[in-house]
C-alpha positions as CSV (number, residue, x, y, z in Angstrom):
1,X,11.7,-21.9,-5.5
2,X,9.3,-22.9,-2.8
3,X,5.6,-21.8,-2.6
4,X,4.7,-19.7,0.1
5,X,0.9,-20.3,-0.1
6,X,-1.6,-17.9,-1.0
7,X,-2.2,-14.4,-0.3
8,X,-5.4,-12.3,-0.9
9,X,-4.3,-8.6,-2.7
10,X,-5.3,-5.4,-0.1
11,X,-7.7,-2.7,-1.6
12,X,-3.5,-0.8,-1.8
13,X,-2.2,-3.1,-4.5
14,X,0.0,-5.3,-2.3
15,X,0.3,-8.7,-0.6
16,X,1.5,-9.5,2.6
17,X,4.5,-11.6,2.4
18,X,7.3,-12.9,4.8
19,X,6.4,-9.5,6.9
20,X,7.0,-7.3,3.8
21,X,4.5,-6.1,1.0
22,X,4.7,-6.5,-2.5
23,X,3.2,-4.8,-5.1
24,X,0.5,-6.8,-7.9
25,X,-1.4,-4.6,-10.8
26,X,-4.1,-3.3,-9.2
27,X,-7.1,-5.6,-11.7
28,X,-6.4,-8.2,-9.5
29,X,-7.0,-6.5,-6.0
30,X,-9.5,-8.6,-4.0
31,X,-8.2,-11.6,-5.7
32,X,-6.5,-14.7,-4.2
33,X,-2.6,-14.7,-5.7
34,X,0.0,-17.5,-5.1
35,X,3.4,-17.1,-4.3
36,X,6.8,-18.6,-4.8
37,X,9.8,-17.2,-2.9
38,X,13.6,-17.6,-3.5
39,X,16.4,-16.0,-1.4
40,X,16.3,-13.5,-4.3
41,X,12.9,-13.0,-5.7
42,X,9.1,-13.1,-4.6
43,X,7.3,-14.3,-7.9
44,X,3.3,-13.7,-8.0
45,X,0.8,-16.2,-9.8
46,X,-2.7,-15.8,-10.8
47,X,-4.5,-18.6,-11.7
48,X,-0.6,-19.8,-13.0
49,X,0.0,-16.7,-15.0
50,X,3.2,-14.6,-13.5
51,X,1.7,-11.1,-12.5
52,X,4.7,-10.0,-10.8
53,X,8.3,-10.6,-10.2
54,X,10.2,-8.4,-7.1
55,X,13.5,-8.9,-5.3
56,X,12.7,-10.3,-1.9
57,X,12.9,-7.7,0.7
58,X,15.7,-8.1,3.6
59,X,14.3,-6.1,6.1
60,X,10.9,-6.2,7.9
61,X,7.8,-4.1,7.4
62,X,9.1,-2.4,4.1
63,X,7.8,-2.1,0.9
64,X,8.4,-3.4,-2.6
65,X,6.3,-1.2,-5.2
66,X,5.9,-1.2,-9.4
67,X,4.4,1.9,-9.7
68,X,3.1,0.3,-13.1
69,X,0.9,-1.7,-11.1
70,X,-1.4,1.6,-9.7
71,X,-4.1,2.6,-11.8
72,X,-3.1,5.4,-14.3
73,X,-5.1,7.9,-12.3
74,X,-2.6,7.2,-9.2
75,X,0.4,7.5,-11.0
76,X,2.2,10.5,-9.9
77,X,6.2,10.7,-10.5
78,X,8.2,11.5,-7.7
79,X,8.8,14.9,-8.7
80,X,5.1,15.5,-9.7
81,X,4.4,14.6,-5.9
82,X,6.4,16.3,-4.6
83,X,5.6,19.5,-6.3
84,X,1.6,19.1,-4.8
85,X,3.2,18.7,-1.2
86,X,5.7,21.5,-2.2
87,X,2.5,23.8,-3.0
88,X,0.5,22.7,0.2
89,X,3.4,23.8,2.3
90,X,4.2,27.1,0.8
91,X,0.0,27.6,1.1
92,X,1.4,27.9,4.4
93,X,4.1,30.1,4.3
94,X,7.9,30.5,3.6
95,X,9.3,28.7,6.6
96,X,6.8,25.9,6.6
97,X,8.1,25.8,2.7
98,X,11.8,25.1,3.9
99,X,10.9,22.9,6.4
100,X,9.4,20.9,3.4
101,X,12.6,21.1,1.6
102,X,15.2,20.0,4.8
103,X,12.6,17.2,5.4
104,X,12.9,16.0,1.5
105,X,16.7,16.2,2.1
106,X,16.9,14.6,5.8
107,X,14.2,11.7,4.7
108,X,13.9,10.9,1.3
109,X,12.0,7.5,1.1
110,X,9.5,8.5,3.9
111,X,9.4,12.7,3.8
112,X,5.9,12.5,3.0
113,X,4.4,11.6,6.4
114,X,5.7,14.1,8.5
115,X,4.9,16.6,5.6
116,X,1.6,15.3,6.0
117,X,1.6,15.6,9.9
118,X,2.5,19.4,9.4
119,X,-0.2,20.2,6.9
120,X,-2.7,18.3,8.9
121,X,-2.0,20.8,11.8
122,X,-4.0,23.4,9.4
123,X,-7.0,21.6,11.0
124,X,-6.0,22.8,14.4
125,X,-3.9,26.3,14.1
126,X,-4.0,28.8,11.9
127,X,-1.1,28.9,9.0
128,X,0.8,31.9,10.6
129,X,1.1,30.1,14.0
130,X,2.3,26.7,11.6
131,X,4.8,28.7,10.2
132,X,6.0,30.7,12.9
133,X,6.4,27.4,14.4
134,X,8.5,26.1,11.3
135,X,10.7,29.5,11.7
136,X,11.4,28.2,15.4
137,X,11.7,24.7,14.1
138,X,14.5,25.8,11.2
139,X,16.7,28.0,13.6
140,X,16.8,24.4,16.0
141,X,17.9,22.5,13.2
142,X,15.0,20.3,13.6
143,X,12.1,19.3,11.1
144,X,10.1,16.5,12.9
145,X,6.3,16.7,12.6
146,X,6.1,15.9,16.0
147,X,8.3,18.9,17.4
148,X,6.8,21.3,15.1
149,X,3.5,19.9,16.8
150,X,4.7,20.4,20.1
151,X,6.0,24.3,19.0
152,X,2.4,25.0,17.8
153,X,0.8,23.5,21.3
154,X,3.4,25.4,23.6
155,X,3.0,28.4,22.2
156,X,7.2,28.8,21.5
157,X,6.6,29.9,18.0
158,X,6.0,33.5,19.5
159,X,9.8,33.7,21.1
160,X,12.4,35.0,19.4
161,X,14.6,33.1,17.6
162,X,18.0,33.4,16.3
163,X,19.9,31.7,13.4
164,X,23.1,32.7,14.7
165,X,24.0,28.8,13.9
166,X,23.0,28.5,10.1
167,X,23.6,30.2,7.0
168,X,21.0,30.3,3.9
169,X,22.7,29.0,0.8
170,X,19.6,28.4,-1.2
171,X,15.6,27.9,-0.9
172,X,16.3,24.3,0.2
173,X,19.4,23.5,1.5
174,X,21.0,24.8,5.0
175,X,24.0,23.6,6.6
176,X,26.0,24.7,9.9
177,X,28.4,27.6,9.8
């Protein structure tokens, strides 16, 4: 083990370590933490007591999260979070719905940013013109936040479109014929 130093816990629940984030229970955010790092595992100290134990992240910029260590009231499981985003999107309409299902399929550690992107274009079009621009998106093959962005902007979503290239099977899956 070697000690990294000391680290002071972000208002999220994490330290910043070794250009990765790590998750501490969140009664100790604002406090100063000290850590010891093997090639294997980040180990977390307060005031000498282990808070936390994580398997030391390869990669840069990612995260390493208990979700023990959020307060019960930000505790959602995965498919309880989904089901809210799952909600918003339908709010929307059918296609905007599917496109929340491809990008849960495409992207499943990061779908909820650019599910976020396209609900937060609610503040700028109305829901018809988000899901017409879904429709457009779907029959492309495409589900980025950003080109469903650029649909609404352009004003594509009122062209026709065709889905001469995919098949339904079911409410969230679509693959080439």
């Amino acid at each position: 083990m070697s000690t990294v130093g000391s680290r002071k816990v972000y208002h999220d629940c994490h330290v910043f370590i070794d250009y990765s984030y790590y998750s501490v229970p969140f009664e100790y955010i604002g406090k100063v933490v000290d850590i010891d790092m093997s090639k294997e595992l980040v180990r977390i100290f307060y005031q000498t007591k282990e808070i936390a134990v994580h398997p030391r992240l390869q990669e840069r910029g990612k995260f390493s999260t208990n979700i023990n260590h959020y307060p019960k009231y930000k505790r959602f499981s995965d498919t309880e979070y989904q089901e809210r985003y799952q909600a918003k999107m339908a709010d929307i309409g059918p296609y905007a719905e599917q496109v929340f299902f491809v990008v849960i399929q495409k992207q499943p550690q990061d779908w909820s940013r650019t599910v976020q992107g396209i609900l937060s274009l609610t503040g700028t079009y109305p829901k018809e013109i988000i899901d017409l621009a879904c429709k457009r998106a779907i029959a492309f093959g495409v589900h980025q936040y950003q080109v469903i962005r650029r649909i609404c902007h352009n004003g594509s979503y009122s062209l026709p479109v065709e889905f001469n290239n995919f098949e339904e099977i079911n409410e969230d899956e679509y693959i080439k014929v």
